[in-house]
Structure formats: structure tokens, C-alpha cells
C-alpha positions as CSV (number, residue, x, y, z in Angstrom):
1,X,99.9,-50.1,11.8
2,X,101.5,-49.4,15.1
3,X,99.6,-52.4,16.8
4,X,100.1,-54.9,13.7
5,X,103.8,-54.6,13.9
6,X,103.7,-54.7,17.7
7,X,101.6,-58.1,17.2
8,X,103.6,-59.5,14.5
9,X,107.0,-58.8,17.1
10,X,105.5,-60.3,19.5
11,X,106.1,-63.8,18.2
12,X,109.4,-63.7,18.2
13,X,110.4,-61.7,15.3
14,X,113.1,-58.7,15.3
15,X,112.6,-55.7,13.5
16,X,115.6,-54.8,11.6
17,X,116.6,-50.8,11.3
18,X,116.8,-50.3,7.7
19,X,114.9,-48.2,5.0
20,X,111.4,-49.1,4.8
21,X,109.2,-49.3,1.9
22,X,106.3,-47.5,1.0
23,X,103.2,-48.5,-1.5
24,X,100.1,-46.7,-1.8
25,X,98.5,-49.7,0.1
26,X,101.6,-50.5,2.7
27,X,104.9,-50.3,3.9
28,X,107.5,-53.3,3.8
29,X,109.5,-54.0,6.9
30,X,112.6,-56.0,7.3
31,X,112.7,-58.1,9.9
32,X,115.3,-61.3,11.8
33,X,113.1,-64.5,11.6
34,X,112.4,-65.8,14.9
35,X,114.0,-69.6,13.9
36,X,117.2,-67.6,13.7
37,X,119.7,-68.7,16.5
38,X,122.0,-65.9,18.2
39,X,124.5,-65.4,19.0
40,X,125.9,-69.0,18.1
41,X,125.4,-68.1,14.4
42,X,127.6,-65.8,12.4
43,X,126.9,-62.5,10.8
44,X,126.4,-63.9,7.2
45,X,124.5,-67.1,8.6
46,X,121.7,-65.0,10.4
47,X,121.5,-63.0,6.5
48,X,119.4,-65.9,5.4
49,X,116.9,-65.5,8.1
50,X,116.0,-61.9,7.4
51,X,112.5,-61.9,6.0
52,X,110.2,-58.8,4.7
53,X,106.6,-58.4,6.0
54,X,104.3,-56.0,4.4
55,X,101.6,-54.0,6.8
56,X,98.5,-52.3,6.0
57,X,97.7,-48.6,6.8
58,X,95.6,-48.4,9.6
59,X,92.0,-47.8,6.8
60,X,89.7,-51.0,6.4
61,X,90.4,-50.0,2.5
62,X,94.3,-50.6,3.2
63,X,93.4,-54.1,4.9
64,X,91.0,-55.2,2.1
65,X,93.7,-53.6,-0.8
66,X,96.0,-55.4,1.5
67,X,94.4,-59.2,1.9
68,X,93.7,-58.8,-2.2
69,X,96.9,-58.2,-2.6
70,X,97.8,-62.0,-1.0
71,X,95.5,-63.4,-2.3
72,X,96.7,-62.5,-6.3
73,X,100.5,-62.9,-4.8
74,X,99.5,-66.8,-4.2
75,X,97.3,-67.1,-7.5
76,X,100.6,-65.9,-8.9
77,X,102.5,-68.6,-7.3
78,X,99.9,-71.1,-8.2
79,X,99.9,-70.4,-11.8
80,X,103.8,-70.8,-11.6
81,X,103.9,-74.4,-9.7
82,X,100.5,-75.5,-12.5
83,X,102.7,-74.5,-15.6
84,X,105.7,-76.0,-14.1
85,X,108.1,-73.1,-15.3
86,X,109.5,-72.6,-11.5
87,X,111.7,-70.1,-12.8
88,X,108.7,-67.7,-12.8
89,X,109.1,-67.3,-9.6
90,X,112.3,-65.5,-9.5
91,X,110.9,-62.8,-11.6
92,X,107.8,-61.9,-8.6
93,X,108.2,-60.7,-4.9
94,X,105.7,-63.1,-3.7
95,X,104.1,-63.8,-0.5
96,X,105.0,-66.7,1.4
97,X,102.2,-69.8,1.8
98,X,99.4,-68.9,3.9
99,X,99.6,-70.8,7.1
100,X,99.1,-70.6,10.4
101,X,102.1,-68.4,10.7
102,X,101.3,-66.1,7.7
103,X,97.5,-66.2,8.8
104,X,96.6,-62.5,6.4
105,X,92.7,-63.2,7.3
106,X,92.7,-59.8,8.9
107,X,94.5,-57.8,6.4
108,X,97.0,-56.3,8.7
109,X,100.4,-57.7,7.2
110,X,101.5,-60.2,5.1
111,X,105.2,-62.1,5.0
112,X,107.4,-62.4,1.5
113,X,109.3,-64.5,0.5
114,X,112.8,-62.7,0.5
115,X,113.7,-59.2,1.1
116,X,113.6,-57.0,-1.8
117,X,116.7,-56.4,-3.9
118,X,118.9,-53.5,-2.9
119,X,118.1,-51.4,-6.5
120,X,115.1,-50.6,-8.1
121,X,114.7,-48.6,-11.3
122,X,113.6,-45.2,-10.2
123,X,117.0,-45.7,-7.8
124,X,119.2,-46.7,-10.6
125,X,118.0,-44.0,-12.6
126,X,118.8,-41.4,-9.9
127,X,121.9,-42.4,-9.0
128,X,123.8,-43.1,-12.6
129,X,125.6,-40.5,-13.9
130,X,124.0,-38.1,-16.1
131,X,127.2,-37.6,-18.1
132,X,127.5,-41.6,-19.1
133,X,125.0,-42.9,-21.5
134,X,123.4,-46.5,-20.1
135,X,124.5,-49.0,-22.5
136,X,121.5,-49.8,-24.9
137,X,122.3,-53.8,-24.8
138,X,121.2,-53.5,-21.0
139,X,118.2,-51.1,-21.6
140,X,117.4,-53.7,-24.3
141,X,117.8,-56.5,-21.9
142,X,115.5,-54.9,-19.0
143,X,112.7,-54.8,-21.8
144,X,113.5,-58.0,-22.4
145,X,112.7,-59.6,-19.0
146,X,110.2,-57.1,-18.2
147,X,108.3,-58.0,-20.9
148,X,108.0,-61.8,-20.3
149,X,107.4,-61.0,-17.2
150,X,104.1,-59.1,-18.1
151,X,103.4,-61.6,-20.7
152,X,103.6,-64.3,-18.2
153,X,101.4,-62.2,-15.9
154,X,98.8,-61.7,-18.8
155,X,98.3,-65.1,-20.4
156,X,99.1,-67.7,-17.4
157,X,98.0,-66.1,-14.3
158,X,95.6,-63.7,-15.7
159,X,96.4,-60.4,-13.8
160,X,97.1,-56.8,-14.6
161,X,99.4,-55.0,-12.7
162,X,98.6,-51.6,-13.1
163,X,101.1,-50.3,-11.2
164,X,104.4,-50.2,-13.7
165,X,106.0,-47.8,-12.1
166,X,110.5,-47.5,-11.6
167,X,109.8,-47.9,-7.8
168,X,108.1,-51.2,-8.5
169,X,110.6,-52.9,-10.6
170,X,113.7,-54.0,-8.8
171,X,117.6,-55.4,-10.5
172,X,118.5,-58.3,-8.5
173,X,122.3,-58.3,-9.0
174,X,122.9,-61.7,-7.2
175,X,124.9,-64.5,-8.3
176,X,121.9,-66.9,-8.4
177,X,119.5,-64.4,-10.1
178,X,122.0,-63.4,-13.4
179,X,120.6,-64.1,-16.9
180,X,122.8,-65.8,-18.9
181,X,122.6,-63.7,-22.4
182,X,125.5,-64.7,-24.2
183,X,127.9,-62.3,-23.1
184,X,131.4,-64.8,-24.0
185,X,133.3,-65.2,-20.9
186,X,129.9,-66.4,-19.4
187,X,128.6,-63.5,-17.1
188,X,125.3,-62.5,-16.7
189,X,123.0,-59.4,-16.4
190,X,120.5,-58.5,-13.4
191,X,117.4,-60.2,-13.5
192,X,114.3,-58.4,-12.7
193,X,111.6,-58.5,-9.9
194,X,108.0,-57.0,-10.0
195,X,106.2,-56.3,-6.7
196,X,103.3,-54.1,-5.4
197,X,100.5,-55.6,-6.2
198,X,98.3,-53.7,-4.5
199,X,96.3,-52.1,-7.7
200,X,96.7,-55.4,-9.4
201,X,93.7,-56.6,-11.2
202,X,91.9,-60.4,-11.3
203,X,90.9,-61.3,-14.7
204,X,91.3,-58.0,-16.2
205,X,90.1,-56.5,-19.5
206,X,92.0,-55.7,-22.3
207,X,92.8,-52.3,-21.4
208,X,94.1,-52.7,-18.4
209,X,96.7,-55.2,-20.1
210,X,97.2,-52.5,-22.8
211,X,98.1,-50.0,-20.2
212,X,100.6,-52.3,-18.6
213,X,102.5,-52.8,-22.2
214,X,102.3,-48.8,-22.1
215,X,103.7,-48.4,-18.2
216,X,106.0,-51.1,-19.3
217,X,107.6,-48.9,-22.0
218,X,107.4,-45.5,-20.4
219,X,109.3,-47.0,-17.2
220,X,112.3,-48.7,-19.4
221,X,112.0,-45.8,-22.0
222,X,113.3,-43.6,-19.0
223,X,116.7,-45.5,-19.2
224,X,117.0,-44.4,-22.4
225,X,116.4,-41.4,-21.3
226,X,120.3,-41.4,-20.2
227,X,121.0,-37.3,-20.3
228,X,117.7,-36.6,-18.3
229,X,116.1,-33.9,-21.0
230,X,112.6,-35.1,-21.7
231,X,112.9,-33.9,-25.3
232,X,115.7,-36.1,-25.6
233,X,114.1,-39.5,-25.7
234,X,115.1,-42.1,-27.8
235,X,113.3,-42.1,-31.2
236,X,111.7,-38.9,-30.5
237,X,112.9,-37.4,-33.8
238,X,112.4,-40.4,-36.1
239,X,108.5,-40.2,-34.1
240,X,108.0,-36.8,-35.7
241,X,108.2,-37.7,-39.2
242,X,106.4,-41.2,-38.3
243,X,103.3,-39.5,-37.0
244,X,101.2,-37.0,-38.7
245,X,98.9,-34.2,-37.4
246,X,96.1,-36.6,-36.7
247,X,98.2,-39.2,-35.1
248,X,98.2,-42.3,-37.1
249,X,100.9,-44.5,-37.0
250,X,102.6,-45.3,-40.6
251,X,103.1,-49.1,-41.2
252,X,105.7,-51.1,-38.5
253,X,108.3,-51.6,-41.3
254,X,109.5,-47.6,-40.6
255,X,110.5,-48.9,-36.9
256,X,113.9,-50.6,-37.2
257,X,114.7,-50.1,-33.3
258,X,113.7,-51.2,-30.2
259,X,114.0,-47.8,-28.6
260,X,111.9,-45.8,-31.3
261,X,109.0,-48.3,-31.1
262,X,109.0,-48.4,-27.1
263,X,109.4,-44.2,-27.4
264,X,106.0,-44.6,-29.5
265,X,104.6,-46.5,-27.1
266,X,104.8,-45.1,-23.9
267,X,103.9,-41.3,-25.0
268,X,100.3,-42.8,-26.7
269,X,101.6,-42.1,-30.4
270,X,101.8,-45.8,-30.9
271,X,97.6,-46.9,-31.4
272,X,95.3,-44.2,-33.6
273,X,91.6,-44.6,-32.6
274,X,90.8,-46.9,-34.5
275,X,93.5,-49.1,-32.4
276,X,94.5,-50.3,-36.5
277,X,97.9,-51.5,-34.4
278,X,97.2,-53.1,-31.0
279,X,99.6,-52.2,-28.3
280,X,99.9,-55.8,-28.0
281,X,101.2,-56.3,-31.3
282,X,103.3,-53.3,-31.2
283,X,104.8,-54.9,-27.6
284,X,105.5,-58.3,-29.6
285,X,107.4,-56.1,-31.7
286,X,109.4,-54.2,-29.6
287,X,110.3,-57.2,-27.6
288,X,111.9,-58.4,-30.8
289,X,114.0,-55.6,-31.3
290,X,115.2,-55.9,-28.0
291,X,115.9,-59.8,-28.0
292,X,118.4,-58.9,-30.7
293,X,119.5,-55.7,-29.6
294,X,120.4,-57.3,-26.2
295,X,122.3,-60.5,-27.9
296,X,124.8,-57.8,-28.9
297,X,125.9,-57.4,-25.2
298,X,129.8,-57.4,-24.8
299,X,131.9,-58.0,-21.8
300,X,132.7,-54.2,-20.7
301,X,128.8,-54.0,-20.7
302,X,128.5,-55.6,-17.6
303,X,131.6,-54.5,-15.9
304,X,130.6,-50.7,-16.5
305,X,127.1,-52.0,-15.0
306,X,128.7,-53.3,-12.3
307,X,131.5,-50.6,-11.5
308,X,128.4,-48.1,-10.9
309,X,125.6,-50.2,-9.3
310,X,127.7,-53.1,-7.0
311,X,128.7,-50.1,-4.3
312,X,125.1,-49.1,-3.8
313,X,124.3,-52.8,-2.8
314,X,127.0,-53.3,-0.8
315,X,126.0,-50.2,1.2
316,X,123.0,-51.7,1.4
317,X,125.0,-55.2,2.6
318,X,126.8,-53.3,4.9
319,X,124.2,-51.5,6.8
320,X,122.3,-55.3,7.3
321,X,125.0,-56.9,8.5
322,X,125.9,-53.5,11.0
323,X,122.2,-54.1,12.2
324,X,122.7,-57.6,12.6
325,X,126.3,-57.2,14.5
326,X,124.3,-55.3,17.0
327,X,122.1,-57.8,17.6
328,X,124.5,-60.2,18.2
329,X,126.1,-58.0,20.9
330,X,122.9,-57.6,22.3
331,X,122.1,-61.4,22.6
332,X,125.6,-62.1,23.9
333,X,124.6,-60.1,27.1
334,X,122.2,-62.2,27.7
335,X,122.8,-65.8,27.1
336,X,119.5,-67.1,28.0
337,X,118.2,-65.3,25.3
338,X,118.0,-66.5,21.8
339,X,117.1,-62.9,20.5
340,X,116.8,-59.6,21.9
341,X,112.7,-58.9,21.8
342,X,112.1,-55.6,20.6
């Protein structure tokens, strides 16, 4: 990897010092694009040209899981720009076009689009306090857009993710990315963004899109899971008189809320063996409950969301634009410099 990211540098692009991501197949970098002009620019003008790049380990199976990966990350985008729904897009961390700058023919690395979002789930989750319940309108509204998102993934770009993990599912909390959900003085909640592709599936089978319905509910079920005691979950009492000794579901008119349904699902009590109720039916019908669960949002909804999680991305702000500062001092002692090489 070592030689990759010295390659990849040597064409002009700055490696930023902040926390790297890891995948099972990778590790995201954050880097300064090399078009980026210092030290004429400001601090908030050279924030657009940061860029994340994605390496492989250094295993031929990392390259290959790797130059899969692209390849489904631009089927993706494909799909999007064929159906004409453009905002797709926002709800992927896709790869940029291959070109001859984003050449991925050997595997080694790959560039995205736009840096991650500060906050993923498994992040939000650790960091919220254990003594203040997550407001079930936003846990609603995450299953929401998680949920087209998967259905999008399923039935216009046929691919399974097979990774649904909290790590892989990040809240973009900026102004552009905002749902509108009729919250009455107009603001929005976090949109969400689905990356790591690296397990992904082409044309999958229908179990592997029944398992991402079933990651799907087990990673948002863990918000409901606000006072962190796993015999706590949401529906789990209304599950034991819904499910018998052998396992069998009793008819969908007993489920009245989003959260006992997507409890059911992601701990397996939601199918019997004779799979009488699809997971794909029961998703459809969990995704109602939370389309009108989440229209209930109020106001104070998002301003106790955004009391809690807007410090942890401006930490995040603040360390970028410290890293970029220095690199500004840096260029400035050189002035034939446009960048400092590193």
C-alpha cells in the first residue's frame, strides 16, 4: 500500500493528516487535489479540492476485491444517469469516472467523489447519550432513506450490498444533503450515504437481497436500541407473544409499528421456513410504518439532533481546515511552489 500511495502522491496530490478509514478490502485516504492553488486560495476555498482515494491492501485478492469494487461503484452511477433520478447519487459514496487520471486497471486505489461525511452510524451510536432516548421520528426517518436506498440498489442497478453494517452507513448533515420531511418551519433531516462496496454482489440472488433487508433492520434497530441493553429492543416484548415455540410469525395485522416489525426482522423471527412472509414484503411493510412514523417529526426533533451531533462535525471541520492552514504556511515559504510535495 506503501508504494500505491507513494505513486498516487507523486502526481501532485497532498495527503491530508486526518483519520483514515478502514474496510475489509481498503483504507480511504484524504487527500488536497493537485488543481488546488496555494497559497493564493483561502482556507475554506482549498475545502472543495480535498478528495478521498481508496487503496488496496498489499494481497492480489485486495486488488481484485478492490477493481470489483469500481467497477459496481460506476454500474451504480450508470444505473443513476439511465433512470434519470440524479438524486440517487447523493445517497452512494461513488467513485469518480474512470479516466486517465482514475486509471484503477491495477487495483491499487481508486478516487471518490467527495470525502465521506464526518458521522457514520456505529459513531452516532457511540457517542449519544445513553441517558436520552433518540427520537423515534428520526429512527423512523433513517429507515426511511435507507430503505430506498436498498430498494434502489435491488431493482435498478441490480446489486447486493452485503455489507450493512453502522460503519458503512454515514448522516450527511450538510445544508445541500437535508431531506425536506415536513418538519413546518422548513428544516430538514440528515440524508444518508452507503459505501464499502467491497463484498457487493453483481446480479445477486434473492438471498443475498433478503439479507440486506435483514442487515438493514438490525443496523437501524440499534438506534432504537437508545439505553444500550440488548434485552431492551424495541418490540421485543410485543415479539414474545407474536411468535410461538416453533417460530411462526402470526398474520402482519398484529404489527402496528415500525419498530416491532424491524425488531422481528433483524433477529430472524420475521420468515418461518416455509418463508409464508418474505422479508421483502415484511421490509415494504416496515417502510410504511416508518413513512408515517417519520411525517410526525416536529421542530425540537431536529434541534435536539443537531445540539448532539453538529460539534462532532465541526471537530471534524476544524481539524481539516488546521491541516490545510498548515499547508498554506508551508507553500508560503516557498512561493515557487504551488503545493508542498509530500
Amino acid at each position: 500500500m506503501d508504494a500505491a500511495k507513494a505513486e498516487f502522491c507523486s502526481q501532485g496530490y497532498v495527503r491530508l493528516n486526518l483519520p483514515i478509514v478502514t474496510h475489509e478490502n481498503g483504507q480511504i485516504y484524504r487527500y488536497l487535489s493537485a488543481d488546488a492553488t496555494c497559497p493564493k486560495e483561502q482556507v475554506q476555498d482549498l475545502k472543495t479540492h480535498i478528495l478521498a482515494v481508496k487503496f488496496a491492501m498489499d494481497t492480489e485478492s485486495s486488488k481484485q476485491a478492490m477493481l470489483k469494487e469500481a467497477q459496481l461503484l460506476n454500474k451504480i452511477k450508470t444505473s443513476v444517469k439511465s433512470s434519470k433520478d440524479e438524486g440517487a447519487l447523493s445517497r452512494f459514496c461513488l467513485a469518480k469516472d474512470i479516466d486517465d487520471k482514475n486509471d484503477i486497471s491495477n487495483g491499487s486505489w481508486f478516487m471518490m467523489d467527495s470525502p465521506l461525511p464526518p458521522i457514520n452510524l456505529a459513531m452516532f451510536i457511540e457517542r449519544w447519550p445513553c441517558f436520552l432516548m433518540i427520537p423515534r421520528s428520526f429512527i423512523a426517518h433513517v429507515f426511511v432513506e435507507l430503505y430506498l436506498t436498498v430498494d434502489y440498489l435491488h431493482n435498478i442497478c441490480d446489486i447486493a450490498h452485503k455489507s450493512f453494517l453502522s460503519e458503512n452507513i454515514y448522516l450527511d448533515i450538510s445544508a445541500s444533503s437535508l431531506v425536506q420531511v415536513g418538519i413546518p418551519d422548513g428544516r430538514g433531516l440528515p440524508g444518508t450515504k452507503l459505501t464499502n462496496f467491497g463484498a457487493s454482489e453483481d446480479k445477486p440472488g434473492i438471498e443475498s437481497k433478503f439479507k440486506d433487508i435483514e442487515n438493514l433492520c438490525r443496523a437501524v434497530s440499534t438506534l432504537a436500541n437508545a439505553d444500550r441493553i440488548p434485552d431492551r429492543t424495541a418490540g421485543s416484548k410485543l415479539l414474545l407473544g407474536l411468535i410461538g415455540p416453533e417460530r411462526n410469525l402470526k398474520p402482519l395485522a398484529y404489527f402496528h409499528d415500525f419498530a416491532d416489525l424491524m425488531c422481528a426482522v433483524a433477529t430472524n423471527h420475521a420468515c418461518d421456513t416455509s418463508r409464508r412472509f418474505s422479508l421483502e414484503d415484511l421490509g415494504k411493510k416496515c417502510f410504511e410504518f416508518a413513512l408515517e412514523e417519520r411525517k410526525c417529526c416536529k421542530s425540537h426533533v431536529m434541534d435536539v439532533f443537531m445540539r448532539k451531533v453538529r460539534p462532532w462535525a465541526d471537530e471534524v471541520e476544524r481539524n481539516e481546515e488546521i491541516e490545510l492552514a498548515h499547508i498554506m504556511r508551508e507553500s508560503e515559504k516557498d512561493p515557487s511552489t504551488m503545493l508542498v510535495k509530500k
